[in-house]
C-alpha positions, -999 to +999 in steps of 0.1 A: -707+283-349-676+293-331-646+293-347-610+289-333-580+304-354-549+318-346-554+353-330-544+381-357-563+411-346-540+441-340-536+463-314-513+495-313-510+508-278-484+517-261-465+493-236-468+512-201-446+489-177-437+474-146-420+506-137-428+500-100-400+473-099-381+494-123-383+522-100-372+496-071-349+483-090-329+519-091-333+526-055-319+493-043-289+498-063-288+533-048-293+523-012-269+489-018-239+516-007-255+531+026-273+505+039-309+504+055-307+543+064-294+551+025-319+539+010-348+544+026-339+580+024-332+571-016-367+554-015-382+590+003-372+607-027-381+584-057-414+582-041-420+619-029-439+624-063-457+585-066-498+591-064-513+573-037-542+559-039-568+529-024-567+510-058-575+474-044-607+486-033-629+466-009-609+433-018-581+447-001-569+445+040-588+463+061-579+496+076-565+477+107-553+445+089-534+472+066-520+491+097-506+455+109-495+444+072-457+430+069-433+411+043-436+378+056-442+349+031-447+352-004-464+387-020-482+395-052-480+432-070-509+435-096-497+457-124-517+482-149-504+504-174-527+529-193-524+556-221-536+587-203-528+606-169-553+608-146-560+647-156-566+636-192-595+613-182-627+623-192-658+600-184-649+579-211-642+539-212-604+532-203-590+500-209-558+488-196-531+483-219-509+461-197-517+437-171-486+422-151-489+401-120-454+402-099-450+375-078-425+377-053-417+338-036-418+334+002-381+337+007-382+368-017-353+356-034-369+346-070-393+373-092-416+362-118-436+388-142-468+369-154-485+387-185-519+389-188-531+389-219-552+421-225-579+402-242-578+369-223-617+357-225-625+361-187-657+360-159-658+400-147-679+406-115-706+431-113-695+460-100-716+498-097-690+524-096-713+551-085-719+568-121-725+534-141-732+499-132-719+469-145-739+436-150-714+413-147-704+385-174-678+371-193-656+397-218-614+405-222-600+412-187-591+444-200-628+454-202-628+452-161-608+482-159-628+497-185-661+489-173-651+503-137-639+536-153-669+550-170-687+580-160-658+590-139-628+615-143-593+621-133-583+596-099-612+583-094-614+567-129-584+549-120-593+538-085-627+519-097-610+509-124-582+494-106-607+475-081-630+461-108-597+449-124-587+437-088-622+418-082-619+401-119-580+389-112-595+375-078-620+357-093-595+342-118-565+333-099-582+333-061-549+360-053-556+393-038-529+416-050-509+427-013-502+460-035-510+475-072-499+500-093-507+520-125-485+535-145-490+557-178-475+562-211-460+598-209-439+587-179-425+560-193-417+587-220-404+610-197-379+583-185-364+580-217-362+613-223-341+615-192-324+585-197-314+595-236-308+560-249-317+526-242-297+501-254-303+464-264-303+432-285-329+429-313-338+396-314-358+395-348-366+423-379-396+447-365-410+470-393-426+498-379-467+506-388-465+542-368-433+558-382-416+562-410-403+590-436-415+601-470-396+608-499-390+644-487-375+627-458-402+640-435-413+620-404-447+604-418-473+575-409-465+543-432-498+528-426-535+537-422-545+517-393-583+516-383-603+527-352-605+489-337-564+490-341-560+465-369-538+472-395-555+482-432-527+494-461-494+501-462-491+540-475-477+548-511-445+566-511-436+561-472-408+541-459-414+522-425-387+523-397-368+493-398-355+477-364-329+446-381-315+418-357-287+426-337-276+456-313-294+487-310-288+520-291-327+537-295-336+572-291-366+576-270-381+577-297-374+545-317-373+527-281-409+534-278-422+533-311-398+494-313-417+480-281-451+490-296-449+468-329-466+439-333-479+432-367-456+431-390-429+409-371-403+389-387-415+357-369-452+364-372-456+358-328-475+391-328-489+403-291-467+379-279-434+389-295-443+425-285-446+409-250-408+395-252-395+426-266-413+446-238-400+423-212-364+428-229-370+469-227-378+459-197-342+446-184-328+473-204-337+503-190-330+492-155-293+484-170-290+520-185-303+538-155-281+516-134-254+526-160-256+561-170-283+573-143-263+565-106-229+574-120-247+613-129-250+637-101-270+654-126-289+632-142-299+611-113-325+636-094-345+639-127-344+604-135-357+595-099-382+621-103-397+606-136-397+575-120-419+587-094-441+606-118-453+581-137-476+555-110-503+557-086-497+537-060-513+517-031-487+501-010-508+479+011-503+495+036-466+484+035-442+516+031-421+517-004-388+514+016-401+481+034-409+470+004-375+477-014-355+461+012-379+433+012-370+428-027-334+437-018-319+400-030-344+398-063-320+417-089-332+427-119-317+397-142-330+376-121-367+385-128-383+355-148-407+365-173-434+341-182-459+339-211-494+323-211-505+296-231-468+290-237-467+318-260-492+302-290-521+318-292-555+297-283-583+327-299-619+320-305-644+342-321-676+354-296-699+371-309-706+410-297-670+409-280-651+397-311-616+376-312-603+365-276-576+351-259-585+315-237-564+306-214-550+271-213-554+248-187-514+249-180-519+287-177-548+281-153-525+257-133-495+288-139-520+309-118-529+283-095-492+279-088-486+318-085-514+314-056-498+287-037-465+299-042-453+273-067-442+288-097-403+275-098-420+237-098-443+244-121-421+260-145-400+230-145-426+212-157-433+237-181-400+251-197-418+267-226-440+287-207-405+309-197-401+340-222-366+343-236-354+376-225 
């Protein structure tokens, strides 16, 4: 018999995030100055280095509908973030780490980021990707990208990936992302690097299960964590990193190693605590590259680079800078973040998969409002379904 419990099954990855709007975020601020002209000429160079790719596959416009596309009405950016770059892909499995659905309203003057859950219990098309097919059948949405990737290497993991991904969002929400992205890990770290710091508000005590020091004072691992990601002892003799309430200035370091943790929370939320504190990241690294990354002659051509390094990219057929000034009045504060299932976890046990996520029927109606452009009145029904950032 199935059995429903409250989801405690770790996972370790790395956030990779929305650093498409991240990346937009930058360029608008850069281009606010010199108008139209300034910034798509800011755009041509944070995007001169951005992958692209057809990652929406045959769900998306057609060659001609895509050579027609525009901004009008209301416009959904599908989201992925991964571990590896595309060179480091090998035939094996991938699964998507992240899943983020950006939904931009019809007046494109409100933002919402809708988290996925990466193991949300979900239907998954067939799908043949050349090297293996896929049956079809129910599993975690992050299986779609996995199941689309194997066999295949480099790029063209990433584009069947991305479509299976694509078909299985489609068949959950009825949207077709107008444009997708992926983005990996060592960008993201690369744009800390650059950055130096990130600052921000801890909202709760985060013990860290990845670093920590010994009693030499040497960098070591305070837990043994096993191959499926959940947590097994604490390590004799090693001291965890600590991340206590209040303000923090990280290191690139302690940013990324902070936005990974989820097990060993103060408030016991677990995936999606990590999901708040991402979300928070989030809004502070636009805030420090607005900050300390525009003001820096120096600073600001390496940042912009990084930025661009770090996605693959297909645009629907909409150019970067079209889509920047489109997104010119949605500011980065103004982004509302929203949680499934109103953040408690709804997990059931299936056997052969494991422990998954369901979806609510208020998350069902979330998605049903992101397709009909309703979000704003649906989230005034639902208050707790906004994350507090």
């Amino acid at each position: 018999m199935r059995r429903k419990t409250v989801r405690r099954r770790r996972n370790n990855r790395s956030p990779r995030w929305a650093l498409w709007v991240l990346v937009f975020g930058v360029v608008l601020t850069v281009g606010g100055a010199g108008g139209a002209v300034g910034l798509k000429m800011t755009v041509a160079a944070a995007t001169s280095s951005v992958t692209k790719e057809s990652l929406l596959g045959s769900d998306s416009a057609t060659d001609e509908q895509r050579a027609d596309a525009d901004l009008d009405g209301a416009k959904n950016i599908l989201l992925v973030g991964i571990d590896q770059r595309p060179d480091q892909i090998n035939g094996e499995a991938l699964r998507s780490d992240t899943i983020i659905l950006v939904h931009i309203n019809a007046d494109h003057d409100s933002g919402y980021l809708i988290s996925l859950p990466r193991d949300s219990y979900v239907e998954i098309p067939a799908y043949d990707n050349g090297a293996q097919s896929f049956a079809g059948g129910k599993n975690k949405i992050n299986a779609a990208f996995a199941f689309g990737t194997r066999g295949l290497t480099g790029t063209n993991a990433l584009t069947h990936g991305f479509e299976l991904l694509t078909k299985t969002v489609k068949n959950l929400t009825g949207i077709t992302p107008d444009a997708g992205a992926i983005i990996d890990f060592e960008g993201f770290k690369d744009i800390v690097n650059t950055l130096g710091k990130v600052c921000m508000y801890v909202d709760e005590k985060t013990t860290s299960i990845h670093i920590g020091t010994d009693a030499n004072g040497d960098r070591a691992k305070p837990y043994v964590i096993n191959k499926d990601g959940t947590l097994n002892r604490k390590i004799a003799g090693v001291t965890p990193n600590i991340y206590t309430k209040g303000d923090h200035c990280f290191t690139p370091t302690e940013a990324l190693d902070f936005v990974r943790q989820r097990d060993l929370l103060e408030n016991g939320d677990f995936d999606y605590g990590r999901q708040r504190h991402q979300q928070q990241f989030f809004k502070a690294i636009i805030n420090q590259a607005v900050k300390d990354g525009l003001d820096s002659p120096t600073k600001l051509p390496g940042l912009i680079s990084a930025f661009g390094k770090t996605m693959t990219v297909d645009d629907g057929g909409i150019d970067m800078a079209d889509w920047a000034l489109a997104m010119a009045t949605v500011k980065p504060d103004d982004l509302v973040t929203i949680k499934t299932n109103a953040g408690t976890f709804n997990s059931e046990s299936i056997p052969g998969i494991g422990s998954v996520e369901l979806l609510s029927d208020d998350s069902l109606k979330l998605l049903q409002a992101v397709k009909d452009d309703k979000v704003a009145n649906f989230l005034l029904d639902h208050p707790a379904f906004v994350s507090a950032t």
